[in-house]
N, C-alpha and C positions, 0 to 999 in steps of 0.2 A: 504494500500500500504506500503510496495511491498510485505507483506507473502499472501495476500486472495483476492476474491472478494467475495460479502457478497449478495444475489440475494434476495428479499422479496417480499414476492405476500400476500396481505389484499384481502379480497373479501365478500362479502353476496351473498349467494344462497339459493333459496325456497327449492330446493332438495338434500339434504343427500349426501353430497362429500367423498368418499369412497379412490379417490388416484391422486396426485397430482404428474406431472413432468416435472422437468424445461430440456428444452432441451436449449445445447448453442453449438457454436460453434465460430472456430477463421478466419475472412474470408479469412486470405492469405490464410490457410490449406484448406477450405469448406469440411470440415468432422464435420456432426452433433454427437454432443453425448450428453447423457442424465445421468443425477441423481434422485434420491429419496430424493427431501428436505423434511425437519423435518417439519412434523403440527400438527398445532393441531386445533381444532374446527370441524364441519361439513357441519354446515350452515352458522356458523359465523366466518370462516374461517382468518389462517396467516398460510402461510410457508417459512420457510429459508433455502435457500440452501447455500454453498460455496464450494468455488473451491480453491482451494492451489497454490499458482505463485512463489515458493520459494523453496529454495534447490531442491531437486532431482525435483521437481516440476516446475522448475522455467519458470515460459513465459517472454519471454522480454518486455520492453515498449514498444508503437508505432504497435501494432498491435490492430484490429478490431475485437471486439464482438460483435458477435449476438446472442440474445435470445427469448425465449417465453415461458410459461408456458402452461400446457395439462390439462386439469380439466376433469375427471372420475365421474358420479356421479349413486348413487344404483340404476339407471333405465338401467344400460348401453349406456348412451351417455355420450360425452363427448365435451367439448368445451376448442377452443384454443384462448389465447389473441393475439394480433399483435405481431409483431416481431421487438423486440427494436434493437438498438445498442448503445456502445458506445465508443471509441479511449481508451483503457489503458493506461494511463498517471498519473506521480504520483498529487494526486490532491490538494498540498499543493500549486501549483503554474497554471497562467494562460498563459496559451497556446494558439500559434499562430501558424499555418500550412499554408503552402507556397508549389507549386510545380510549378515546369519546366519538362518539356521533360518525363522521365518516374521516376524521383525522386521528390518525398515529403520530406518536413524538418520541425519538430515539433521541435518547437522552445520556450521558454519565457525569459524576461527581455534582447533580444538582436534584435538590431536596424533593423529595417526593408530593410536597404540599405544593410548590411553586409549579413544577407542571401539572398537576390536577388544579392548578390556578387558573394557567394558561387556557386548559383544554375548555374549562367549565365558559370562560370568556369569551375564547373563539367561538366555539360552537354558537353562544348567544348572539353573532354577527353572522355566522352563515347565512339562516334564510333571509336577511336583506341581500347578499349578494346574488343568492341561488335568485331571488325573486328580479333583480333590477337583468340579471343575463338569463331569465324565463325558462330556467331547467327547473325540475320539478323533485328530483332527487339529485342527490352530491354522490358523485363516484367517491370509491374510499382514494383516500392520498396521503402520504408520508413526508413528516419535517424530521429532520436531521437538526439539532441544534449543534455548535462547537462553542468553544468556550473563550480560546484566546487567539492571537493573531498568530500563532505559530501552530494550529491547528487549523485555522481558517486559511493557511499560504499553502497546509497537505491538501485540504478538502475541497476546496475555493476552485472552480477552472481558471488556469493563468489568462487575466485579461492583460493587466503590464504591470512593470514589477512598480512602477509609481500609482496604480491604484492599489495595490494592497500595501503599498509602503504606508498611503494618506491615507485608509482604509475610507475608500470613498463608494466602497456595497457592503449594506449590514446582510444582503443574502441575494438567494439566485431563484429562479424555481424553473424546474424541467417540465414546460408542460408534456410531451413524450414518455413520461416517464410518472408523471403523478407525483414527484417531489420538490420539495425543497431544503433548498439547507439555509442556516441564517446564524450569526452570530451574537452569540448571548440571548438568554433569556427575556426578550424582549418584546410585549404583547403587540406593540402598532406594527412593528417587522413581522410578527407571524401573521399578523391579518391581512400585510401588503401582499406576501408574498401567497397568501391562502387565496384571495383575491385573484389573483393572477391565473392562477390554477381550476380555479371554479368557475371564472368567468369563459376561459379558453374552455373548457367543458362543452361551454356552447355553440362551440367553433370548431368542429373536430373537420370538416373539411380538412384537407390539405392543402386546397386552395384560399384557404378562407386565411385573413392577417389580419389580427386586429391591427390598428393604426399604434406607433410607439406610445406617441402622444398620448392616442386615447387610453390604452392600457395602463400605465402609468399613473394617470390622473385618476381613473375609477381605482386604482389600489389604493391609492391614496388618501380618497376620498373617502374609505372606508376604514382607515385606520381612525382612532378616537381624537376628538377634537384638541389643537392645543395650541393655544391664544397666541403666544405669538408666530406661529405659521401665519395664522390668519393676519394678524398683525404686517404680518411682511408681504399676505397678498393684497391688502386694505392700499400699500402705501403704495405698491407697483401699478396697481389701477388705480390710484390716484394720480400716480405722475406717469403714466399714461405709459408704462414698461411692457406691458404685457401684448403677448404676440396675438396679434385677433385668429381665430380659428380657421379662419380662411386662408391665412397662411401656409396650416401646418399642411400640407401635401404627402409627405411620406408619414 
């Protein structure tokens, strides 16, 4: 964590193993895919496969593998092992998972009261957002919280190293994936970024974009009121700063 996952299959077999493949998949997507990991032996069999979670590559935390490996052997049959999973999580630290309503919170080293704080609050904001984007139930979805900036530079996708220097994203959210990750315990960040998530729910086209603009501003809008935000958009539309909507084109 966070460049790889590293997959290893041992085995003995009386018959002559000709070709091995790990099939995995990520459950929010349920699209299986397959590789050729590296073996060696026949009958006294190891293969490793790995997968790449980093740069162009990158999967976020807080989503679900699943796996299993295909064994090929010279008579043309073949046998398949059960089918593992496991939570991508970085594994230096131990984790706690908590859910309410259609949100999970993977959590470690933060009090058990503070996210059943969380979840009881967010939840109480969902159905305005489910209501204002006209979906009628919330798929389930997964927050990832971290804790410090040296967890957030493992977990974070590299945007540049002068925004996580100025730490200038409290989080991210995957809609493809049904997660978010976000930095600190922090209830308007989980609702921005919960926002994000349930509002694209109503968007599942592939064709379909919400506008940046627009996205942004309803996450935002939905995070809990606090006086001087307003304050500083009071002053901007007074001195007439503000970009009229008809601008925003992309």
């Amino acid at each position: 964590f966070p460049n790889q996952i590293k997959f290893t299959l041992t085995g003995i077999s009386n018959v002559e193993i000709v070709e091995i493949i790990l099939f995995y998949k990520i459950s929010q997507t349920g699209t299986w895919q397959y590789i050729y990991p590296e073996t060696s032996g026949t009958k006294n069999m190891k293969a490793t496969g790995t997968i790449v979670t980093s740069g162009n590559s990158y999967i976020p935390s807080g989503v679900t593998f699943e796996y299993y490996f295909q064994l090929h052997n010279i008579n043309g049959n073949y046998f398949e092992t059960e089918i593992f999973q496991f939570d991508y999580l970085n594994p230096e630290h131990t984790w706690s998972k908590a859910r309410k309503g259609p949100l999970s919170i993977y959590s470690h080293g933060i009090p058990s009261q503070l996210i059943d704080n969380l979840l009881n609050d967010a939840n109480a904001q969902f159905p305005s957002i489910a209501s204002l984007a006209g979906i009628k139930k919330i798929k389930p979805f997964s927050a990832v919280i971290v804790n410090n900036p040296r967890e957030a530079s493992q977990t974070f996708p590299v945007i540049s190293k002068t925004s996580t220097r100025d730490k200038l994203y409290g989080g991210f959210a995957f809609q493809d994936y049904n997660v978010f990750i976000i930095g600190g315990a922090d209830l308007n960040v989980l609702l921005h970024e919960s926002a994000h998530l349930i509002i694209g729910q109503a968007t599942e086209s592939p064709s379909a974009r919400i506008p940046a603009w627009l996205n942004e501003g309803l996450a935002m809008y939905f995070e809990l009121p606090l006086d001087e935000r307003e304050l500083t958009a009071r002053i901007a539309s007074t001195q007439g700063m503000l970009r009229p909507l008809e601008n925003m084109y992309s």
